[in-house]
N, C-alpha and C positions, 0 to 999 in steps of 0.2 A: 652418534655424536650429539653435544647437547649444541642447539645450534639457534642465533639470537638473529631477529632480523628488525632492520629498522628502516621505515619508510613513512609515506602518508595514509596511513589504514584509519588516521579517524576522521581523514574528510568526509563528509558527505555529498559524498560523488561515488555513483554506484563502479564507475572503472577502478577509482581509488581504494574502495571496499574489497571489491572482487580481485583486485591483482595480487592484493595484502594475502587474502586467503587463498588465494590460487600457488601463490609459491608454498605458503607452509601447510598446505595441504600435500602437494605433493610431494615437497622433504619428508614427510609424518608419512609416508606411503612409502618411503625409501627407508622408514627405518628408525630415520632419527625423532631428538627428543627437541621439538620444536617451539619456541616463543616469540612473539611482537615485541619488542620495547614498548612499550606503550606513552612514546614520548609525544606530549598533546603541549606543542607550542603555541600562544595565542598567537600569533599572526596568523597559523594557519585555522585555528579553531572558531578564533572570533566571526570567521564569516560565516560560522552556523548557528550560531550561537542564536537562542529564541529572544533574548537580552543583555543590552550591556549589565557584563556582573560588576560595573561598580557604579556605584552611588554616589556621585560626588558631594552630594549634600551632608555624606555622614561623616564622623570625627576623625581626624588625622591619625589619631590611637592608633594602632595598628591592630591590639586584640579585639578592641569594641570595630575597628574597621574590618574586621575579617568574619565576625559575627554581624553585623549589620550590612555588610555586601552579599552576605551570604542568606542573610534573609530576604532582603533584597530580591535577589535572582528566582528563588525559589516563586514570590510572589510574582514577577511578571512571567514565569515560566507559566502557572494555574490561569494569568489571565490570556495567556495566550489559547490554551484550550477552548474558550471563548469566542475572542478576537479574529482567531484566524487558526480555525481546529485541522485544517489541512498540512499547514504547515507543521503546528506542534506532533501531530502525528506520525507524521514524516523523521523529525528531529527524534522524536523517541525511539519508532523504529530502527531506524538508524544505532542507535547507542544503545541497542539493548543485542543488533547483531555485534556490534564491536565487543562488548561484552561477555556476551555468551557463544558468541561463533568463532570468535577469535582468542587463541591461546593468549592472553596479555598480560604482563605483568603490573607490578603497581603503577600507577600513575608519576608520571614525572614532568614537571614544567618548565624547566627549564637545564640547559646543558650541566650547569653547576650539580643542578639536583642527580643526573645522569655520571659524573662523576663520582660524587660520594656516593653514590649506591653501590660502589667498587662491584660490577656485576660480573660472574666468570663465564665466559662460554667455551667452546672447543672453536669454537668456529662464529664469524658475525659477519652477514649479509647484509650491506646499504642498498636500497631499491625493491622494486622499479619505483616509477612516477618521478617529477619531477623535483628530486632531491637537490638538485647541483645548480636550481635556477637562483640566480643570482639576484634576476629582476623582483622576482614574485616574493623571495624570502626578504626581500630589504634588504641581502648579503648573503653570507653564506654562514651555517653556524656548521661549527667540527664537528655536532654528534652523528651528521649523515657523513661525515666522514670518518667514522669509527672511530677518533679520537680519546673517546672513553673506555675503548676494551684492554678486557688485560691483556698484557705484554704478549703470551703465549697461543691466544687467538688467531685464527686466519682470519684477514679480512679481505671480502670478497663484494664486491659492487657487483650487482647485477643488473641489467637494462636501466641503469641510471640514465638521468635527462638532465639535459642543461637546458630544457626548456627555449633555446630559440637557435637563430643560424652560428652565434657565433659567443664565445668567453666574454663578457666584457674586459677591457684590458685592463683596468683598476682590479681587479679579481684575478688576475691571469697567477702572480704571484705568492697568491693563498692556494690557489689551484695545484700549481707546484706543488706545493708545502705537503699538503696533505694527500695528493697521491702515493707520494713515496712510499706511504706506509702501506698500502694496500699489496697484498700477494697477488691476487688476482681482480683485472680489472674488467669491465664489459659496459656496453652502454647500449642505448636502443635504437640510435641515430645516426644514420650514415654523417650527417654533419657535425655530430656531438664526437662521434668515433674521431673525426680528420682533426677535431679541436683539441680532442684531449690528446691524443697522441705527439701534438705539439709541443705538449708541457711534461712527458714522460718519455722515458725509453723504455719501460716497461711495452708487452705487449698489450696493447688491447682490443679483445675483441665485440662484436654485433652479435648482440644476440635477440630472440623473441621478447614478447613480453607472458608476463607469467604465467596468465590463462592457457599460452600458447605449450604449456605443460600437463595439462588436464587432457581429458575428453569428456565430448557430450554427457555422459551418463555420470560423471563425477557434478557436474553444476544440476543436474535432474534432481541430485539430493538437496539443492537448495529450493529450489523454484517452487512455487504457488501456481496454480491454475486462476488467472485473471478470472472477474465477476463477469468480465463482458462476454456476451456469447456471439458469434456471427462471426463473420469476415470484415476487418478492419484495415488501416492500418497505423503501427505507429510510429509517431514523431518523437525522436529524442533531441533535443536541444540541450547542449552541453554547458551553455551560458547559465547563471543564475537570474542576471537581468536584462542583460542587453537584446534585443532584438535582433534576429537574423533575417534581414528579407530576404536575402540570395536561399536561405532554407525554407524560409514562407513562398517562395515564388514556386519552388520545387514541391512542395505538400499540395498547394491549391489544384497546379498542374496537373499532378497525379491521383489527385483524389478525384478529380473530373473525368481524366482519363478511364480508371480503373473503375469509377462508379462506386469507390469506398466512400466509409468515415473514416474521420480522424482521430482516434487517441493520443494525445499529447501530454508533457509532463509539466508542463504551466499551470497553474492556478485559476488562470481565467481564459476568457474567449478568444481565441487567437484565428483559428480559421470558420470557413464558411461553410462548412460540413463538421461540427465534429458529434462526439458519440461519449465526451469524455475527457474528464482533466485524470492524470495521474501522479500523486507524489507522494508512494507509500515507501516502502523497502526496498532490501534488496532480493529476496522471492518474492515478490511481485514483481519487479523489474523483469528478472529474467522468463517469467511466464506470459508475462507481457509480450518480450519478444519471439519466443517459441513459438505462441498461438498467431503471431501476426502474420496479417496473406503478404504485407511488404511492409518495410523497414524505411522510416529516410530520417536522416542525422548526420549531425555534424561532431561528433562526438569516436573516438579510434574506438573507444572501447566497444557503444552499443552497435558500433561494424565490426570487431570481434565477436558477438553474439551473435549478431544475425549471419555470418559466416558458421560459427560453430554449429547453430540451428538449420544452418542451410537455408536463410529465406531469399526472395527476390530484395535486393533492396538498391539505396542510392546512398551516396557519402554525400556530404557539402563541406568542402577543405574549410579547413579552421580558418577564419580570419588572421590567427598571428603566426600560426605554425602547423600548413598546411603537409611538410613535406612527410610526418610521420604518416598521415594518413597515404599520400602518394604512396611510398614508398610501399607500404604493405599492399596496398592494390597490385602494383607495378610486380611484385615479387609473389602474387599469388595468379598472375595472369590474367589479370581484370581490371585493366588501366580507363577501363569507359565505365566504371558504375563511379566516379569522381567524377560529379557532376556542379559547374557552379553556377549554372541557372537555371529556372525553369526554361526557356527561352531554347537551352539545348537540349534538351531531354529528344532522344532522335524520336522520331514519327514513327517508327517501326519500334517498337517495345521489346520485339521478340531480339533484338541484340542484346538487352538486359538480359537475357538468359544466362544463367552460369552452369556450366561443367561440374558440379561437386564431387566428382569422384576426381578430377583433376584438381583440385582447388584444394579438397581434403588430403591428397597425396603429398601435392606444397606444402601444407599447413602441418601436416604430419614429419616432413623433413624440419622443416624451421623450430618445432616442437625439439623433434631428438638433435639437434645442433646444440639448442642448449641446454639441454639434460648433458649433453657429452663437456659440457662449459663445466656446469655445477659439479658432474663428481668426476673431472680430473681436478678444479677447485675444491672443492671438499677432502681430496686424497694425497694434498698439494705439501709442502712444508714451509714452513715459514723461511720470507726470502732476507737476507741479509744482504745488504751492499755499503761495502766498505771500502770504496774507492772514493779516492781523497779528492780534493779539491781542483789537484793538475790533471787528473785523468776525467772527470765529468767538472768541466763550470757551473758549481750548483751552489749559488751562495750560500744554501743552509747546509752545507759539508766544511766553511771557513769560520773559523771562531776570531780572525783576526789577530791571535797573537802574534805575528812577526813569527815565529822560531824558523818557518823556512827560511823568511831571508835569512834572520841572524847563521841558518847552519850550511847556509851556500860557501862553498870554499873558493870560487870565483867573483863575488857579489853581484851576478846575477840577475838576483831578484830583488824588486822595490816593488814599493806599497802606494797602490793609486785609490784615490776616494772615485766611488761610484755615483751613483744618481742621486743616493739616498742619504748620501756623506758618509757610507764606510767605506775603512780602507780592506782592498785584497790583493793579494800576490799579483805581480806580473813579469813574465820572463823574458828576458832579452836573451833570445835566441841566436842571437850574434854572439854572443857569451857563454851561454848555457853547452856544460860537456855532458849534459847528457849522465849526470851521476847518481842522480834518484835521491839526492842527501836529503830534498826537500819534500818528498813522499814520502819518506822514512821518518821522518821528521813531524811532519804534519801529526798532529792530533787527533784527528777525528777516526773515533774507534780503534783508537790504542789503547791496548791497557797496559805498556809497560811504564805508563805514568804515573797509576793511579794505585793509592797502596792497598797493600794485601791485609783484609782482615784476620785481628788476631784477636785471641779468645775474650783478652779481659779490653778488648775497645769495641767502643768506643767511650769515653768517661763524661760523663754531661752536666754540665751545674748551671743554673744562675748564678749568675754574679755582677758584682759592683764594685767600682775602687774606690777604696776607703775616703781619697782624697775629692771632695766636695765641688772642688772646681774643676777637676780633672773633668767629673762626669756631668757640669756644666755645659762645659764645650766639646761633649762627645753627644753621637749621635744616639746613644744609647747609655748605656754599663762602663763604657770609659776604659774597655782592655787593651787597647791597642797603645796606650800611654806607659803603664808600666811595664810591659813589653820593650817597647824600643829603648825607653831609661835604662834597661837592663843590659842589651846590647850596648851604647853609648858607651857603660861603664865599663865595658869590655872593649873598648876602646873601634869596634864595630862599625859596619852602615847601616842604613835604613831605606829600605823602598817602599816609597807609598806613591797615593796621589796625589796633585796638585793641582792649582790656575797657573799657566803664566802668566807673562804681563798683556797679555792678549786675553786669557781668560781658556784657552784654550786647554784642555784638561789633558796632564801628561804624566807617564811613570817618571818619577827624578830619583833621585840618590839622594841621601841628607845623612851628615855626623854631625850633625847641633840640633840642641834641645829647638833652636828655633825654626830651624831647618823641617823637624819631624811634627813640630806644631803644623803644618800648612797642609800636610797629609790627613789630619784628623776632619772629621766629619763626613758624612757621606757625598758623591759625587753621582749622580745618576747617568753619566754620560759615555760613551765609550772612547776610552783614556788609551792614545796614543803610546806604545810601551819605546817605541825608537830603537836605540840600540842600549837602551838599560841590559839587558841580559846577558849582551858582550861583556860591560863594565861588572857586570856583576861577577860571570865567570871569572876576570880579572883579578878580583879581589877573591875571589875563594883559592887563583891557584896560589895568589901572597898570604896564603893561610889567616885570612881575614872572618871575622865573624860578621853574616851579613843576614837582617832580619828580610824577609820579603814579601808583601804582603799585597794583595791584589784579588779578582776574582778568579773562580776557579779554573777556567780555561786559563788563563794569563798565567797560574804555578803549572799548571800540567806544560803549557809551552815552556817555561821555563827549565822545566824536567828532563825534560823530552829533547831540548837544546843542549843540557850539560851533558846529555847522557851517561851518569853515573850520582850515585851520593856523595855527598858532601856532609863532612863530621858538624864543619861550621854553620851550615845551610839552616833556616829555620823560614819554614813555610808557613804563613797564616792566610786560610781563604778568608773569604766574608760572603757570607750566608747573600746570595744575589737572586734580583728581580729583573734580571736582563739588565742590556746598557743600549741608551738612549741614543740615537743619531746625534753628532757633532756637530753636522749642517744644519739641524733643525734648533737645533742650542745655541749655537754662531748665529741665524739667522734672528732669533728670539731675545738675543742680547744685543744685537743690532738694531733692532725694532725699538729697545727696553732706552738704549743709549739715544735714539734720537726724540724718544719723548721727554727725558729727561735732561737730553742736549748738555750730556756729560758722559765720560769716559766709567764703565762699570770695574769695580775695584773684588766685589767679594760676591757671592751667591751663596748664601746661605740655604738648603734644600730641609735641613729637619733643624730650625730653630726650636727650643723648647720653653718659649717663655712662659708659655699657658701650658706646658707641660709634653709631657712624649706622645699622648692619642690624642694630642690639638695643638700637632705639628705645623709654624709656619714658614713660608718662604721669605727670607730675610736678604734683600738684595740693596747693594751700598756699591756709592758713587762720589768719585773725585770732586765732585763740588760738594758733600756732604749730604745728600738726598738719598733718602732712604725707601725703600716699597717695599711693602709689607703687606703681604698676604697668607689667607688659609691655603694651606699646602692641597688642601682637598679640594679646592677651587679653583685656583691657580692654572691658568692654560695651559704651561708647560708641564708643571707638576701632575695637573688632571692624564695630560695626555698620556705621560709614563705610568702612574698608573693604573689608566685604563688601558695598558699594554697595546698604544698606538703605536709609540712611536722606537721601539726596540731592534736591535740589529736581528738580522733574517734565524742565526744559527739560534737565537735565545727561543725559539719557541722549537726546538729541535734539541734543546740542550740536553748530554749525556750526565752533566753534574751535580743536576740540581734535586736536592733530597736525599742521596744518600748517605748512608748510616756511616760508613768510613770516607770523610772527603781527600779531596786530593793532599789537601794539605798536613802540614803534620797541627795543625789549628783550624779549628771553626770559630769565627764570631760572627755576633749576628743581636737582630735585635727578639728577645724572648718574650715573643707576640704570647699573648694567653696566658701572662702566668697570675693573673690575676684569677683565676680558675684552674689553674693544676698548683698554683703554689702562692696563695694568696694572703700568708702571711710575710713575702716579701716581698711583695710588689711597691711599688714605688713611681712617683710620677714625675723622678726625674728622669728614670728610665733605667730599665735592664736589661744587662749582657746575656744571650745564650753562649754558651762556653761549652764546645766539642775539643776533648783530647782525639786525636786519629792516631797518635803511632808513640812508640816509647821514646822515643826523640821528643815528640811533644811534651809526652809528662815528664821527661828532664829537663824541659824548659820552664816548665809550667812549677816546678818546685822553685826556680830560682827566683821567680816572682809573687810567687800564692799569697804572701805576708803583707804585698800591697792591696789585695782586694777579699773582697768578701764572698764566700760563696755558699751554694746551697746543693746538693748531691739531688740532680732531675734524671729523667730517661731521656732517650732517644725520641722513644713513642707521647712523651709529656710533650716536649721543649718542639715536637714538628708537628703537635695536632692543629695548630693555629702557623705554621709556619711556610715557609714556601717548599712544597715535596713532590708538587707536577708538573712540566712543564706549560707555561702558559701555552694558551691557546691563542692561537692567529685570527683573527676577526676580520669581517667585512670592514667597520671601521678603520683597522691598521691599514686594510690596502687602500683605500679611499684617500686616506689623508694620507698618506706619502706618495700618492700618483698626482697628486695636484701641490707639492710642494715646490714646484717651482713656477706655478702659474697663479696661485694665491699671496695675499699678503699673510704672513705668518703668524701674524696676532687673529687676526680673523681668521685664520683656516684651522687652528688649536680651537677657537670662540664654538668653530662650526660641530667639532668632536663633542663639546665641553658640555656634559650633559647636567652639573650643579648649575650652568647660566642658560641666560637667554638669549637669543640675536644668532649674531653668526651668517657666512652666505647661502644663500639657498641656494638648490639646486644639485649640491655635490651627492 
């Protein structure tokens, strides 16, 4: 199998180095064709780094700033050879084993880049180390959670860490999200194990950490024979700077006791006997530890070594998260060399003794425990779960269309807004017969909604309506205008979106030109559908022509609800970037009304007065008061966006990108075509225009003579387009767990990465 892992292999921290190589080493000994992602995010990197790589002093440019940061670095890197040759030597070694010891692929800096590198594997490993901490990362980003692999990949976490006792609870619901996808889960913490387990029904299991799949004689081939000669011992200190007394009290202790030195991995003079600073590699590390007469550290890993080496030694529990280390003592039979002071170190030494033939027997079990993890996960198939939204409450299984309620034959079921102000099914079970209409019904991972490709579709153009002012007051290319005039004259309805007079965004019906005006432009919120689809069925059995246009989950319910075609039916999606919370809209036009201490009439989302890629928010009020801002700025608009503040199923979404959509129409706005089709671009703005089905193109002739178009592909019109599902961010859980404890303008201020201000703390 070709088989991709992704962890923290470029820290430098010799556990983080050696657990990297420790798994794919022994994948590469089972067989397979193995590689690191070599995804080197600065949060994690910056803290090795010999110098800040940017120069604030140099030009804003970007090319001359990436040439002069870069020269930049290179010269405080030389003077560090200098300054502080221990350290740079250190850092070199370091990145020349990451390099040359480690199978890696190209460098990647951030998730986006991890993305478009569309990488294939058979199989993707997230872990070990502390991939899942929440605290240490600033959040969490998707690429440790596989988020990036192709479709047809296992993906497999193994001895993943959430680095402390417990989820943070603003995290808990990204945790969700991206469990799901994993086939096989595992973690390395009895307390990380009871957490996650929380937020999955998947199983999952405790397993070693990765070293704990080698033996002695496999790390022999890395190791160095230390310069020191004699009887030592050494100190590993897992801190980069903080001082450990409770480890200093325990070194001085024993070094007095034992009549040693001290080698340590500091810099400078730390104890009162030493023999020795160390801070070279990782074969000197572990030569280091082999040759040592005793070991003391506060560090799992360099107590994995001196375990594997068999030395006498002492743990000192981590200050923030002591229980990994317990816990391995306690499960190898040696719950007294966890020691945390000198103070206790007993009088009699000889209890330090260890059993190694007992210890290596554990050591060897907990080894094959999770080898038997790995290739029944390795041999495993990809797990599908298709259970709707009444069988597991998993918000990201509800797309919110209504179509249960609408296909309850009892009425049943109504629609309750949540925390976060979406609305999901709830069943009155005083009522409910028990008839499954509403399982059946549901959408999520049905395909008999969704059409069937046929040869000559998808048909793809740009386009424009001819008519000037149509595409004035359109959010783009203006299709959806002569569209509905077409029906009208068919004497037809129309479903789009709207405000009502609350502002509150709804699917309505409309037969007048003026009626179908109030649907035009874009609405980024998630638009209450009601009982539109009853009214609509309505009118399709009175042999009415009825246009219907909405995003794409909203036609699939609708599909899914008629259960059958309709001659008159004419579907148009729109090409979607999720939909926004209601509550956070309501609450933001609430904010918006009392500083302008007037009733808000219109919301403008993609004004174009400065044109279509200098998009603003055009917002108008009953006393005549207008605010006016950059869409790219904009707290509300920032937040969507920057995919804050979107309902749960949209970063889960089944619809978004492909080639045949649900609809028998795609429009959308035809990002890029200033580069795929650049003699028609235009800065009023342009329509991408998907035919999906021959219904479509019969519709699509009734109107062609109003607009303008240009013959694109599929692969032109979605290279700049939306085609993956967005990603769930630390920031979206942040700012929706404190929506009802912040004021709304400042809690958007605090996401809002174009300003400044904001509250601190979140």
């Amino acid at each position: 199998m070709k088989i991709g892992i992704i962890t923290f292999h470029s820290a430098h921290n010799y556990g983080a180095v050696l657990q990297a190589w420790s798994l794919q080493e022994y994948l590469k000994q089972q067989g397979h064709e193995v590689e690191i992602v070599n995804l080197r995010l600065p949060v994690i990197d910056k803290l090795y780094w010999l110098a800040n790589k940017t120069n604030r002093k140099v030009s804003e440019k970007e090319f001359i700033n990436q040439l002069a940061n870069g020269a930049y670095y290179k010269a405080r890197c030389a003077a560090y050879r200098v300054l502080d040759p221990a350290r740079s030597e250190k850092y070199h070694k370091f990145e020349h084993f990451i390099h040359h010891k480690l199978p890696v692929t190209r460098e990647f800096n951030t998730y986006v880049d991890l993305l478009n590198a569309d990488l294939h594997y058979d199989a993707l490993i997230a872990g070990s180390d502390q991939i899942w901490n929440a605290t240490m990362m600033k959040g969490i980003s998707p690429a440790y959670f596989l988020q990036f692999a192709n479709e047809d990949a296992l993906r497999i976490s193994y001895a993943a860490s959430i680095g402390t006792e417990e989820i943070p609870p603003q995290f808990k619901l990204l945790f969700e999200r991206y469990l799901r996808n994993f086939d096989s889960i595992s973690v390395r913490e009895k307390k990380a194990r009871q957490e996650v387990m929380k937020l999955t029904d998947k199983p999952v299991d405790l397993v070693a950490d990765p070293t704990f799949l080698l033996q002695r004689e496999d790390f022999d081939k890395l190791k160095k024979a230390p310069r020191k000669k004699g009887k030592y011992i050494y100190v590993h200190n897992v801190h980069l700077k903080r001082v450990d007394e409770d480890l200093n009290s325990v070194v001085e202790e024993m070094s007095k006791r034992l009549g040693l030195p001290v080698i340590h991995n500091w810099n400078q003079k730390v104890f009162s006997n030493e023999a020795g600073h160390f801070t070279g590699g990782i074969e000197e590390f572990l030569g280091l530890v082999s040759d040592a007469e005793f070991v003391i550290t506060n560090s799992f890993h360099c107590t994995v070594f001196a375990l594997i080496y068999q030395k006498n030694f002492i743990t000192v529990p981590h200050f923030k998260n002591p229980d990994r280390m317990k816990n391995l003592l306690d499960e190898l039979g040696i719950p007294e060399h966890l020691i945390s002071n000198g103070k206790l170190i007993p009088e009699d030494l000889s209890v330090l003794d260890i059993d190694y033939e007992a210890v290596e027997a554990k050591r060897r079990a907990m080894g094959d425990h999770a080898k038997e993890f790995l290739a029944k996960s390795l041999s495993g198939t990809k797990t599908v779960d298709d259970r709707t939204y009444f069988e597991r409450e998993d918000v990201f299984r509800c797309y919110g269309c209504g179509a249960c309620k609408d296909a309850c034959p009892v009425n049943a079921i109504h629609m309750e807004e949540d925390k976060e102000g979406f609305l999901y099914p709830v069943i009155d079970e005083e009522i409910c017969i028990h008839c499954d209409k509403c399982k059946k019904t549901c959408i999520y991972h049905q395909q008999s909604s969704k059409n069937v490709q046929e040869e000559t579709f998808p048909q793809v153009y740009a386009a424009y309506c001819k008519d000037e002012d149509v595409v004035k007051h359109s959010s783009s290319g203006g299709m959806f205008t002569p569209m509905y005039q077409n029906v009208l004259k068919k004497g037809g309805k129309v479903v789009g979106v709207r405000y009502d007079e609350d502002m509150n965004v709804i699917y309505d019906i409309a037969d007048t030109e003026e009626g179908c005006e109030k649907f035009r432009g874009s609405k980024y919120v998630c638009a209450d559908s009601k009982d539109v689809k009853q009214r609509v069925k309505e009118l399709l059995l009175e042999d009415q022509y009825v246009l219907y246009t909405g995003t794409p989950c909203q036609i699939a319910g609708l599909k899914s609800y008629l259960g059958k075609e309709y001659e008159k039916l004419y579907t148009v999606e729109l090409i979607c970037h999720g939909v926004s919370s209601p509550k956070v809209f309501r609450k933001y036009c609430e904010y918006l009304e009392s500083v302008y201490k007037s009733k808000m009439t219109n919301f403008e989302f993609r004004n174009k007065l400065k044109g279509v890629n200098q998009p603003y928010i055009l917002i108008e009020f009953e006393s005549g008061s207008i605010d006016f801002e950059s869409a790219l700025k904009q707290n509300f608009s920032r937040a969507f966006r920057s995919n804050n503040i979107q309902r749960p199923c949209c970063y889960n979404c089944e619809y978004v990108g492909k080639q045949v959509g649900v609809g028998d129409i795609t429009i959308g706005d035809y990002w890029g075509i200033e580069e795929e089709h650049p003699e028609f671009a235009d800065e009023k703005g342009i329509s991408l225009l998907k035919i999906n089905t021959p219904k479509g193109k019969a519709f699509f002739e009734e109107w062609k003579d109003d607009v303008v178009t240009l013959e694109s592909t599929f692969e032109k019109a979605y290279s700049h387009n939306y085609r993956r599902v967005m990603a769930m961010l630390g920031t979206r859980s942040r700012l929706m767990y404190y929506i009802d404890e912040k004021p709304i303008d400042d809690l958007l201020l605090t996401f809002n990465r174009s300003k400044k201000g904001g509250i601190k703390g979140i």
